[in-house]
N, C-alpha and C positions, 0 to 999 in steps of 0.2 A: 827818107832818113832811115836809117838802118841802127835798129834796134838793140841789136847784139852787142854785148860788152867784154865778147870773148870771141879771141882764133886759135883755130887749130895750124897749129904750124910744125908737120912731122909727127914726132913720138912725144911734145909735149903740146898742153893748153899755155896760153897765153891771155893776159889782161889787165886789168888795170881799176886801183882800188885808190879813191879820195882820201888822202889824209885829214882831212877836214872834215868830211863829215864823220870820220870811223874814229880817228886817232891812231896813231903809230901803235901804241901799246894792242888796241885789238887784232890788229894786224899779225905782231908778232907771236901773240898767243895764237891763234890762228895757224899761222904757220908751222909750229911747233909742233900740236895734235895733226896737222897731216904730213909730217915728215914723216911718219911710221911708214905710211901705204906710197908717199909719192916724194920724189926728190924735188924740194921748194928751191925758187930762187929769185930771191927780192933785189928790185936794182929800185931807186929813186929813177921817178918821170918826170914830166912837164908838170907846170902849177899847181905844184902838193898831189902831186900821183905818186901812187906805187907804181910797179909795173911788178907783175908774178907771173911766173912760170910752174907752173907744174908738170911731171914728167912721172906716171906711174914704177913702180917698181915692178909690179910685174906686169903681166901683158893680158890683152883681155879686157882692160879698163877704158870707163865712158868719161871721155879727158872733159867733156862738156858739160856732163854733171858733176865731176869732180869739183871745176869751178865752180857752178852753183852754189853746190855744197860748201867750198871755201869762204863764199862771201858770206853765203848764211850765217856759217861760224862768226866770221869778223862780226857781224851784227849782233850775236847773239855775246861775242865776247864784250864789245862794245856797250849794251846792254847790263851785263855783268857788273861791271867798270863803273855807269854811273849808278846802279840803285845800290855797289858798295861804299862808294861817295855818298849818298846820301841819305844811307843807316849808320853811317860809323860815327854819330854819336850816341846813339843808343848803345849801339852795338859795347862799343868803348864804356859805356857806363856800366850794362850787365857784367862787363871783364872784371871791369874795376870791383863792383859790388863781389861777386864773385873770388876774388881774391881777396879781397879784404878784409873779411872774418867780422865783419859789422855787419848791420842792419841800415834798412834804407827806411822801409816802410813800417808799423807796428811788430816793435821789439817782441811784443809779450808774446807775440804767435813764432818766432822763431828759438824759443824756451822751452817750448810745449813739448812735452815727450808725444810721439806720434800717438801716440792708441786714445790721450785722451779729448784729443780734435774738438776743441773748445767749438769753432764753425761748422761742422759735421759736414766738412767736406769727404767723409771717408762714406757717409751715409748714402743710400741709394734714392734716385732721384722722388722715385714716389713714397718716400721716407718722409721727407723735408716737408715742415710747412709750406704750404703756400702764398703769395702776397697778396 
């Protein structure tokens, strides 16, 4: 069985990325960060494939690590994708709080003019009592 998930065919690499396990969107992010260095070209494959081409701009370039390189991206953008899935309600709530000119947690500490830091959080660690 042969290994490789990439051909050299000419002046570009060649291969093929699951939509299923990456998602479309990693993909296309992905391919945008290396359109700079290399001319991308996505075609739809067989049973939720990509198929990508890559073709360096200039010359000199290792088309087999570039690959590499690209798929690492998709994972890494994939990656991206779901841990901002699944902070965006926090995330959303810091916005909210933050725009909103209220308070969430103990009002009386966001009153406090800074210098007189009721919690002597401004105090240096071996300042502080102990517990």
């Amino acid at each position: 069985m042969d290994a490789r998930f990439v051909a050299l065919e000419g002046e570009y690499v060649a291969g093929t990325v699951d939509v299923g396990v990456y998602g479309l969107e990693p993909i296309l992010k992905a391919a945008y960060l290396f359109s700079g260095e290399y001319f991308v070209h996505l075609q739809r494959g067989d049973a939720g494939r990509i198929e990508v081409r890559l073709r360096a701009r200039s010359a000199g370039a290792d088309l087999e690590r570039a690959f590499g390189a690209f798929v690492n991206e998709v994972l890494d953008q994939g990656l991206r994708a779901k841990i901002a899935a699944e902070t965006a309600p926090v995330r959303n709530l810091i916005l909210a709080h933050a725009l909103s000119g209220t308070t969430l947690l103990r009002a009386e500490l966001e009153a406090v003019e800074p210098p007189a830091d009721p919690e002597g959080v401004g105090a240096p660690d071996n300042a502080k009592p102990t517990a």
